[in-house]
C-alpha positions as CSV (number, residue, x, y, z in Angstrom):
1,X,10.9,8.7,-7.7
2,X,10.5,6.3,-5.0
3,X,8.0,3.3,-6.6
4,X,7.9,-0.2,-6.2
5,X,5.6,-3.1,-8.1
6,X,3.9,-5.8,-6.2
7,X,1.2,-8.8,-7.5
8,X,-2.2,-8.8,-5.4
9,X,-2.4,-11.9,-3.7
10,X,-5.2,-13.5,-1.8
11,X,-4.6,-11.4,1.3
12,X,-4.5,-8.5,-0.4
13,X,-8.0,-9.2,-1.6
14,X,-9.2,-10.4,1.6
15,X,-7.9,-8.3,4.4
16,X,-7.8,-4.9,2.8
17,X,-3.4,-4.4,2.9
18,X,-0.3,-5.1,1.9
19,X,3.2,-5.2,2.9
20,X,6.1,-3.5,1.9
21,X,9.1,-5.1,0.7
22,X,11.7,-5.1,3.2
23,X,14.3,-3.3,0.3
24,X,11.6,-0.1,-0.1
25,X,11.2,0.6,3.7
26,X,13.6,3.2,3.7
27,X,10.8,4.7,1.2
28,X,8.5,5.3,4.1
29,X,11.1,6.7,6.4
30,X,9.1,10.0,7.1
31,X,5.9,8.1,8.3
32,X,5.0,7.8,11.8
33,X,4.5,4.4,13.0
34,X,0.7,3.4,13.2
35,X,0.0,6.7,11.9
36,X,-2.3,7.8,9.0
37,X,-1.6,7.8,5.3
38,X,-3.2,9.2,2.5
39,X,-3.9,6.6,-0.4
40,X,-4.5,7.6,-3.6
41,X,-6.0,5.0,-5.8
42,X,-5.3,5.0,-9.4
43,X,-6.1,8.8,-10.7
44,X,-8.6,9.5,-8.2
45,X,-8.2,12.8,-6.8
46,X,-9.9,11.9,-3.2
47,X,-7.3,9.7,-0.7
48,X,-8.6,6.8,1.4
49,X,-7.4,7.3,5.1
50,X,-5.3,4.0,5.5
51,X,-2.8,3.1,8.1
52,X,0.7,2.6,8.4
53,X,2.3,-0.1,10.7
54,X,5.4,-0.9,11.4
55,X,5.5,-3.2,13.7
56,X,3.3,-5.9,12.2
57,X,6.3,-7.5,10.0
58,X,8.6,-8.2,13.3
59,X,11.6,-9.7,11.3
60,X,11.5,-6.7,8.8
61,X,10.6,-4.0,10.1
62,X,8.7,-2.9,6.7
63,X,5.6,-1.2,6.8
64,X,2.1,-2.5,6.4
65,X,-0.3,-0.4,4.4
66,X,-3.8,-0.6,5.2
67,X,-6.6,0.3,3.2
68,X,-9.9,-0.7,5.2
69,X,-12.9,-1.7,2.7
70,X,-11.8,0.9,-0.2
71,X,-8.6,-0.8,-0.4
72,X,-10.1,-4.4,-0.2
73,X,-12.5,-3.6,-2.7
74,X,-10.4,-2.0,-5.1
75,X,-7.9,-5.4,-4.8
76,X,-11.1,-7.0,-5.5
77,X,-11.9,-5.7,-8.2
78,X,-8.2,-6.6,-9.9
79,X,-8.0,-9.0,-12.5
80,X,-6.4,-12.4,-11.1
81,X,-2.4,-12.3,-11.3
82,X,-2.9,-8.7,-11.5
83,X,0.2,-6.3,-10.3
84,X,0.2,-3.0,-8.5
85,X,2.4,-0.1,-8.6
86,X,3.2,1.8,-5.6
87,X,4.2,5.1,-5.7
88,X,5.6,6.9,-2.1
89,X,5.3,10.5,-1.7
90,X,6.0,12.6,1.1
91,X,2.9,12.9,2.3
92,X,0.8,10.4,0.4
93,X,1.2,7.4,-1.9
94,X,-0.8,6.6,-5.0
95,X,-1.6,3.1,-5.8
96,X,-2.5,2.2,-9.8
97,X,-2.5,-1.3,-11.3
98,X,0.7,-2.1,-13.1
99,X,0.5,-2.3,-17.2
């Protein structure tokens, strides 16, 4: 299972993504480069359309994952110093908040 744990910070809240951690890129290997991903959030069973990018994190190369408003909202919503669990699929990630 490919799944990593990250805390929401302020950008998470405020811009609607997040990044990946440079040692889980390798998770994302099969996603096209600003192409479409499906999000799950928690146990919903309807994906948000987000967006993957590849290129924003020049000395990486990791992904960023964006969300638009759902995603933004949903960070929101978090308790402060909350963390999130991110599960990578092949054609899909689910996003729930870390207990």
């Amino acid at each position: 299972m490919n799944l990593f744990t990250k805390k929401v910070t302020p950008t998470n809240r405020i811009e609607g993504y997040f990044n990946v951690p440079a040692k889980h890129k390798e998770y994302f290997s099969t996603y096209n480069d600003n192409g479409k991903i499906d999000i799950f959030l928690e146990d919903n069973t309807h994906p948000i359309i987000g967006r993957i990018d590849f290129k924003a994190q020049t000395i990486t190369k990791s992904p960023r994952i964006s969300g638009n408003n759902a995603l933004k909202q949903w960070f929101s919503d978090t308790p402060e110093n909350a963390s999130f669990s991110v599960e990578v699929l092949p054609s899909f990630i689910r996003i729930t908040l870390y207990k």
